[in-house]
N, C-alpha and C positions, 0 to 999 in steps of 0.2 A: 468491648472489642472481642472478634471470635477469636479461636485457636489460630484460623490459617492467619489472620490479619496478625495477630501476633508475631507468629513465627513467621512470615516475610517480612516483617520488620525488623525484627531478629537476625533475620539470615543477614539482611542486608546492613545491619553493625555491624557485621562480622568480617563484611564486603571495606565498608569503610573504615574498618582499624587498618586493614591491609590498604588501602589507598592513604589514612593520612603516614603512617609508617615511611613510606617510599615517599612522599611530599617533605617530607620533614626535613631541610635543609638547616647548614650543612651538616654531611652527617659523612665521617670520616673510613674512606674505602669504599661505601657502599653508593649503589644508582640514588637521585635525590632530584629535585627541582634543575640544582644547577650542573650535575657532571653526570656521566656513566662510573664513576669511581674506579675500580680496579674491574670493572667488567667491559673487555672493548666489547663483546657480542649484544648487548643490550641495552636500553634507555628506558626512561620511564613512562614512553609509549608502552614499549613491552609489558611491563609491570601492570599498566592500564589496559591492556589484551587480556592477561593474563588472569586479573582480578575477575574484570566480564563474563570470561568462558566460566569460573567455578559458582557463578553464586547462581547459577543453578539450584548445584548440589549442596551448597551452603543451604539452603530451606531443604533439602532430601534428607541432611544430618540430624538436623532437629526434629525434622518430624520421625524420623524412624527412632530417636530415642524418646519421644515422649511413648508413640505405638507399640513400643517395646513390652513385651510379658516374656520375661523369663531370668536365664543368667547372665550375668554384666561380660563376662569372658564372651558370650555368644552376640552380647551386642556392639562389643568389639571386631567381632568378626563378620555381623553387614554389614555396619560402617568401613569397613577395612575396602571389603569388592565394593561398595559405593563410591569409596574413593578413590580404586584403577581407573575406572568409570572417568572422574574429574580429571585427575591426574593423565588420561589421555585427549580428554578438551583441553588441557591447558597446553599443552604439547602443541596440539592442533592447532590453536591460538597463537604461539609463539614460531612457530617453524620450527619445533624441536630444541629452545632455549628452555632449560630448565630456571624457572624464576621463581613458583613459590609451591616445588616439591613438599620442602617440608612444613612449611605451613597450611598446607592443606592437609597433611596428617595432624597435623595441628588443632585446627578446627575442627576435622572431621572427629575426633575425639572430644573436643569440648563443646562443640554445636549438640553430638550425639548425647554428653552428660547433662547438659541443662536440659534435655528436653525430656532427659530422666528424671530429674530436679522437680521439671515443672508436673508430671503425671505424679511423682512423689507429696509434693506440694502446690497443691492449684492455687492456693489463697495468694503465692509468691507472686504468679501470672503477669498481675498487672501491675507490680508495684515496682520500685528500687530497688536490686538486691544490696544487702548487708554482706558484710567482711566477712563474718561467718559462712551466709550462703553459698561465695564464693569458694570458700575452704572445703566446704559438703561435695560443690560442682568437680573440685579438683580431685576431693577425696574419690568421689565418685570414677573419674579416671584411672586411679590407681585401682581401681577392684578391677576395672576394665581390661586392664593392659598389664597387671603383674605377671602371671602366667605365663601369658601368648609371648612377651616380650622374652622373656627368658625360655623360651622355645625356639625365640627366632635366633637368637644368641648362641642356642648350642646347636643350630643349623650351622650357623656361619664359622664352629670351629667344624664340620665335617666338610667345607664348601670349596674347591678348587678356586686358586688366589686365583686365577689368572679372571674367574669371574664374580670375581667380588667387585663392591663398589669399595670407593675410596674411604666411607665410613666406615667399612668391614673390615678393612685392613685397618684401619686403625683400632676399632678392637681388638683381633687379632695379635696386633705389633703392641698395643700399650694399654689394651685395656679398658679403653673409651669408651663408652654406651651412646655418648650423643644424647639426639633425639629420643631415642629408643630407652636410655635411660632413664631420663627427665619426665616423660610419657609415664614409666615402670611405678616412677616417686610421686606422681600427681603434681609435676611440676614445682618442685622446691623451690629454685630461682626465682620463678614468679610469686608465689604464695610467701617467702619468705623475705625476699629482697626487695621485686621492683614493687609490686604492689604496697608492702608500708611506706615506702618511698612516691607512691604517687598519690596516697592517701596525705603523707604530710604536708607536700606539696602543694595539696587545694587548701588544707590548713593557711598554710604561707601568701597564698594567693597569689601564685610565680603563676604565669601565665604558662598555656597551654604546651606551644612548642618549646620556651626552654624548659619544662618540666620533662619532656618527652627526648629531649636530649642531654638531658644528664641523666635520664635515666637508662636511655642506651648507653653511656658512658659505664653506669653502675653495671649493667650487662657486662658487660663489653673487661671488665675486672675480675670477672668472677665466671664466665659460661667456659665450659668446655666446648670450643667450640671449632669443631672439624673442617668449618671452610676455612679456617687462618693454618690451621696445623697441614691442611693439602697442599696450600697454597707457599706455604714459608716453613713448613717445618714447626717440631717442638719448641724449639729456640726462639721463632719469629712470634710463636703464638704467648706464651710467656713475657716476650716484652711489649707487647699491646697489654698483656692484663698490669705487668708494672706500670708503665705508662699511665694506663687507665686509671690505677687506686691515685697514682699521683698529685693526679688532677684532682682528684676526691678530697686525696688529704689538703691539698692546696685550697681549697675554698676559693674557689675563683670569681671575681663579679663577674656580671652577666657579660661585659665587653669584652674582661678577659678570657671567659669562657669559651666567647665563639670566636675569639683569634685564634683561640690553639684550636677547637677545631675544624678553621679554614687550612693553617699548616699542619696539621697531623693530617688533615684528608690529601693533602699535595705528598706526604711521606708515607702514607699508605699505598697511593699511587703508584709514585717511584717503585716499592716494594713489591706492589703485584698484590697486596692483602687485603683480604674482606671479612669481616667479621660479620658475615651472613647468618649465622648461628643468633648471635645477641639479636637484631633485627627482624627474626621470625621470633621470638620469647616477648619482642617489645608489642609485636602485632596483637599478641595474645593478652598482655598488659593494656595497652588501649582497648581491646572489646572488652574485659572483665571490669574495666574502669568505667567504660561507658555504660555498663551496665547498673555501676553501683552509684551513678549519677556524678562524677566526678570532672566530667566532660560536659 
């Protein structure tokens, strides 16, 4: 297989961890098979617009970080205008609903790292990546995005509130990194939580979607995650992560499992809350999974 055939294959994992993600019912708050969850402006047509318009740039990501000669901060920095680029298709696609802002900085940094990986390591190319490999990919991010991230940061303390986004202010107001932090760490969450957790998982031979839903659950306990804190406050975002270990510690069978999360998704509802934060980290969990054969 050539390079390009690769990386269009590649891109389009990338395409479908983002489609089975948003498929995965049910999935508590968030868009899914069966409800719009806590978002009236959108459904999982949108989501299926949305996915289309980037995977363009999804093969753009990759191939500019295998093409890459130079410093990892700089190849952060075309990936960055590559992804205004996407992030204004997907706009264009959606009529101005924002559906997968931050998972496309998402990608755009891990598409960009693997295909650093792969010019690093050719022999990897064609094969399954290892746990490790996947660690090097992440590591790889954090050389990327330590700096620049912490430039954007002490932009956003000289920045007039009145044009901040809602993630900004929550830095500002508590401290929160978000996205931007997770990015800085080479995603910890992932590398540390979901991913030995979907690794055990194939171990156990639980089948696809309930591994893929507890492990949004596992998310969902642990993510700092800015769309629940906008939307409900610090208070509301706290008792989804209680909530969430709950269930963890509960060991729940498979039936009882997905009753709580048909009723938690009907009191997220109520609530107005989306844990959209955990659901882009899980996107990135399914491409890094399917990568390592576990799908």
């Amino acid at each position: 297989m050539n390079n390009k055939s690769k990386f269009q294959i590649t891109s389009q994992l990338a395409v479908q961890a983002m489609l089975f993600e948003v498929t995965l019912s049910p999935t508590p708050g968030l868009v899914d098979r069966f409800d719009s969850g806590s978002h009236h402006d959108m459904d999982i047509n949108t989501f299926i617009k949305s996915s289309l318009a980037l995977a363009p740039f999804y093969l753009d990501y990759i191939t500019i970080g295998y093409q890459f000669n130079g410093d990892p901060e700089q190849l952060f920095h075309e990936l960055r205008q590559r992804g205004i680029c996407a992030e204004t298709a997907m706009f264009e696609a959606t009529s101005g609903i924002n559906t997968h802002k931050g998972a496309n900085f998402t990608f755009a940094l891990t598409l960009g790292a693997l295909g650093l990986f792969y010019q690093t390591y050719p022999e990897k190319m064609n094969s399954v990546l290892k746990s490790t490999d996947t660690g090097l990919i992440l590591e790889y991010i954090q050389k990327m995005t330590a700096q620049s991230m912490e430039e954007d940061l002490h932009k956003i303390r000289r920045k007039d509130r009145n044009k901040m986004t809602h993630g900004e202010k929550l830095f500002i107001d508590y401290g929160f990194k978000g996205i931007r932090g997770q990015s800085q760490m080479g995603y910890p969450i992932v590398k540390q939580i979901l991913m030995p957790w979907l690794r055990h998982a194939k171990k156990l031979e639980m089948d696809t979607e309930e591994t893929l839903l507890r492990g949004l659950v596992l998310l969902m306990s642990q993510v700092e995650d800015g769309n629940l804190i906008h939307r409900g406050g610090i208070e509301a975002w706290l008792k989804v992560k209680a909530d969430s270990q709950a269930v963890i510690d509960g060991d729940l069978d498979r039936k009882s499992f997905y009753k709580w999360l048909e009723t938690y998704n009907t009191k997220l509802i109520n609530l107005h809350l989306s844990p959209g934060g955990s659901a882009d980290l899980l996107a990135l969990g399914i491409f890094l999974a399917t990568l390592e054969g576990l799908f």
